[in-house]
BALOBA-1460 file (C-alpha; in Angstrom, 3 decimals):
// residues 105
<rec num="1" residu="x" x="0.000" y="0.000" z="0.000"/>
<rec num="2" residu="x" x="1.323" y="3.278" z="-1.368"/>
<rec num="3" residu="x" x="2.306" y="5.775" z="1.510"/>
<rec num="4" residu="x" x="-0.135" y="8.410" z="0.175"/>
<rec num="5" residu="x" x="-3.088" y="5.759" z="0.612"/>
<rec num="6" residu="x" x="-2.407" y="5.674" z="4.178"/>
<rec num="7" residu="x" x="-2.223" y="9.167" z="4.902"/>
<rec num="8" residu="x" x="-6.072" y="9.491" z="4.764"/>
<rec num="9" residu="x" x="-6.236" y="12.169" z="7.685"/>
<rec num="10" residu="x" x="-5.723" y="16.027" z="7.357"/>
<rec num="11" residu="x" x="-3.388" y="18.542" z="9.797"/>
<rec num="12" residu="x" x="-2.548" y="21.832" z="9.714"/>
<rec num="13" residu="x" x="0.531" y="22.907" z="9.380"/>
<rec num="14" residu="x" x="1.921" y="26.581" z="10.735"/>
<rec num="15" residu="x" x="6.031" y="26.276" z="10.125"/>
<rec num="16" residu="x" x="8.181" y="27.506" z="12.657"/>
<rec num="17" residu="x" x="10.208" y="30.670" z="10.953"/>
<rec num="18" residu="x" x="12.331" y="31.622" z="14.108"/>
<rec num="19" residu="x" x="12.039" y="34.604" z="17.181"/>
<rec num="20" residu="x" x="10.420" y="37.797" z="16.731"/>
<rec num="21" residu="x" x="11.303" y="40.868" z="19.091"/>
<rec num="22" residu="x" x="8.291" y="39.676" z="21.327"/>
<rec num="23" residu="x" x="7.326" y="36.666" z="19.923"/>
<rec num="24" residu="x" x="7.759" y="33.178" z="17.645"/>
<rec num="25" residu="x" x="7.238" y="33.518" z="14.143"/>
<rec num="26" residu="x" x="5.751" y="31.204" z="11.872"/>
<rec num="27" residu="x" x="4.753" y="30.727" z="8.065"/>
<rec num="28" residu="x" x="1.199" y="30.706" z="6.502"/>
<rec num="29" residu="x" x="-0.998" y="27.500" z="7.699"/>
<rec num="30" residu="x" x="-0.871" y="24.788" z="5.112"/>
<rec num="31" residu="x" x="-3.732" y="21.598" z="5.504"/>
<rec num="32" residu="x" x="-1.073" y="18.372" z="4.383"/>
<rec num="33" residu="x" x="-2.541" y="14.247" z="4.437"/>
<rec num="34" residu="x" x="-1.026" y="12.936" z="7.696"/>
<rec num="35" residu="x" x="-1.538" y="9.880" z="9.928"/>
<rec num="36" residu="x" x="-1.826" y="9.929" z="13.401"/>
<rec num="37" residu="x" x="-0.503" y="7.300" z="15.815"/>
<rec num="38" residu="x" x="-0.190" y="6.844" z="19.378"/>
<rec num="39" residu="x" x="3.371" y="5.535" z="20.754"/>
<rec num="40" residu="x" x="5.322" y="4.267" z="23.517"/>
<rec num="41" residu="x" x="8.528" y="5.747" z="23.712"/>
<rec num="42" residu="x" x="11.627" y="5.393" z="25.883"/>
<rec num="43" residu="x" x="13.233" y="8.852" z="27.107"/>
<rec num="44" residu="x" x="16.718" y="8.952" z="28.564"/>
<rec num="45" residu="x" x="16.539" y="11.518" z="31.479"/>
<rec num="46" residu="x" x="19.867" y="13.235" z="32.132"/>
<rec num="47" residu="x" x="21.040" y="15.657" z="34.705"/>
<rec num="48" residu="x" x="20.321" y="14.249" z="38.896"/>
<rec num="49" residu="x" x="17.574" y="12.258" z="37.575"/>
<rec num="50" residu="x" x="19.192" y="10.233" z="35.243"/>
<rec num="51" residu="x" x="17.440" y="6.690" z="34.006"/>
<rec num="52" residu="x" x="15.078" y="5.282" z="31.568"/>
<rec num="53" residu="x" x="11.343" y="6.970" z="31.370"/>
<rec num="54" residu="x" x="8.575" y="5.673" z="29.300"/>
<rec num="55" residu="x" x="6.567" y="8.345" z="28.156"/>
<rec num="56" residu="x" x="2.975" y="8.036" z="25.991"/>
<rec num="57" residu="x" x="3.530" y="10.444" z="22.999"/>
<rec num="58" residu="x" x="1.303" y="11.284" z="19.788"/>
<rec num="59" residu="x" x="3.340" y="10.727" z="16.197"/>
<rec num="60" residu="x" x="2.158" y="12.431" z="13.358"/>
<rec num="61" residu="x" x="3.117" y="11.130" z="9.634"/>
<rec num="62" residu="x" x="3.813" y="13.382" z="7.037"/>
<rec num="63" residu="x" x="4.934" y="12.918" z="3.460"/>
<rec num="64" residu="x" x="8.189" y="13.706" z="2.532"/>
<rec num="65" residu="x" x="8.957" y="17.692" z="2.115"/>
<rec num="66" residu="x" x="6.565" y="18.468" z="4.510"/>
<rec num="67" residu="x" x="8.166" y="22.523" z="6.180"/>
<rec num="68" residu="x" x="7.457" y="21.131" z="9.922"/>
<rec num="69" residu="x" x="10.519" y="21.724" z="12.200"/>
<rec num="70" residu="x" x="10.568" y="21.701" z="15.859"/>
<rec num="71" residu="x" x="8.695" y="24.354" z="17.499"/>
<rec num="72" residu="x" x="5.884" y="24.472" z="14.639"/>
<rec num="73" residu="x" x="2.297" y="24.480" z="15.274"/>
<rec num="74" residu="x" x="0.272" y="21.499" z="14.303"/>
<rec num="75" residu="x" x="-3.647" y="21.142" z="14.200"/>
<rec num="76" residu="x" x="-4.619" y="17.540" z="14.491"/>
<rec num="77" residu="x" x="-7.598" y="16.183" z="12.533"/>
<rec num="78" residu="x" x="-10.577" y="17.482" z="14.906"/>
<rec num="79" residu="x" x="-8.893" y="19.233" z="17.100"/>
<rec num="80" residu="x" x="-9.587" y="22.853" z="17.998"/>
<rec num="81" residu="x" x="-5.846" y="24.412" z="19.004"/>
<rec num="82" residu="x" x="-2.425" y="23.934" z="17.398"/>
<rec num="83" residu="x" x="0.110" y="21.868" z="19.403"/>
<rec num="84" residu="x" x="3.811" y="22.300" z="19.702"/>
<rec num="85" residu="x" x="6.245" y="20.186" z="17.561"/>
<rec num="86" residu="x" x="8.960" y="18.253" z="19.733"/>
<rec num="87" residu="x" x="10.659" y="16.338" z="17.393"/>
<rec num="88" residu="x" x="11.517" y="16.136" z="13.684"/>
<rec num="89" residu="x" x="12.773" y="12.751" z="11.655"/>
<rec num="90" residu="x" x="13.010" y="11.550" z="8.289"/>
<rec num="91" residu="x" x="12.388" y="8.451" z="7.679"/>
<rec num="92" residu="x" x="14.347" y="7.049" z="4.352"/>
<rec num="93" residu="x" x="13.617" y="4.168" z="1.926"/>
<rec num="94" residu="x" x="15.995" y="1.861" z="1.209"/>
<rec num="95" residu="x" x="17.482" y="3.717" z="-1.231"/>
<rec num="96" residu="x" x="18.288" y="6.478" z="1.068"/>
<rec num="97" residu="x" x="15.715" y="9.103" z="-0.541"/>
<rec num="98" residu="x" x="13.211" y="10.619" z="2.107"/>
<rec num="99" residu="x" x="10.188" y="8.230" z="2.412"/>
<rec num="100" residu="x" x="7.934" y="10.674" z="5.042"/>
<rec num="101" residu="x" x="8.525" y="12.959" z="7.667"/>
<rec num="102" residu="x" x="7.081" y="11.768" z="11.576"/>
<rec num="103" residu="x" x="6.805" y="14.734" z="13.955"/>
<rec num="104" residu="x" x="6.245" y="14.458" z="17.810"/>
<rec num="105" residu="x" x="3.255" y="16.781" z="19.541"/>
């Protein structure tokens, strides 16, 4: 099943452009296909509480080219107020070309 198949939901997309003098900046909102999953994920802690966490985290798939670095504000499929990006990745194919971007809210 092709990747766009599977990306049958719809997020908004406000791109993080840097710091203003009083506040973050971002580009125009842009509605891209997306997927939604919930995940586990395992956190290494640093600092006087160092150690494994487990924390419950949303994952959002986007296809590949998607503007969405840290910091940008994403609008899920329903909901009502933009959420924070935490974490950017690329995933690649096997022959190392950008498959889809997955973002963390």
């Amino acid at each position: 099943m092709s990747l766009r198949m599977r990306l049958r939901q719809k997020a908004t997309v406000e791109p993080f452009k840097g710091y203003g003098s009083l506040s973050p900046r971002f580009g125009p909102p842009v509605e891209v296909p997306c997927r939604v999953d919930d995940k586990w994920m395992l956190t290494i802690g640093g600092g006087m509480g160092a150690g494994l966490r487990v924390d419950r985290g949303v994952v959002v798939i986007l296809p590949a080219g998607t503007d969405c670095p840290v910091d940008s504000n994403l609008t899920l499929p329903g909901g009502d107020a933009p959420l924070r990006t935490k974490g950017y990745f690329e995933a690649l194919d096997g022959r190392g070309r950008v498959h889809h971007v997955e973002v963390t809210v």
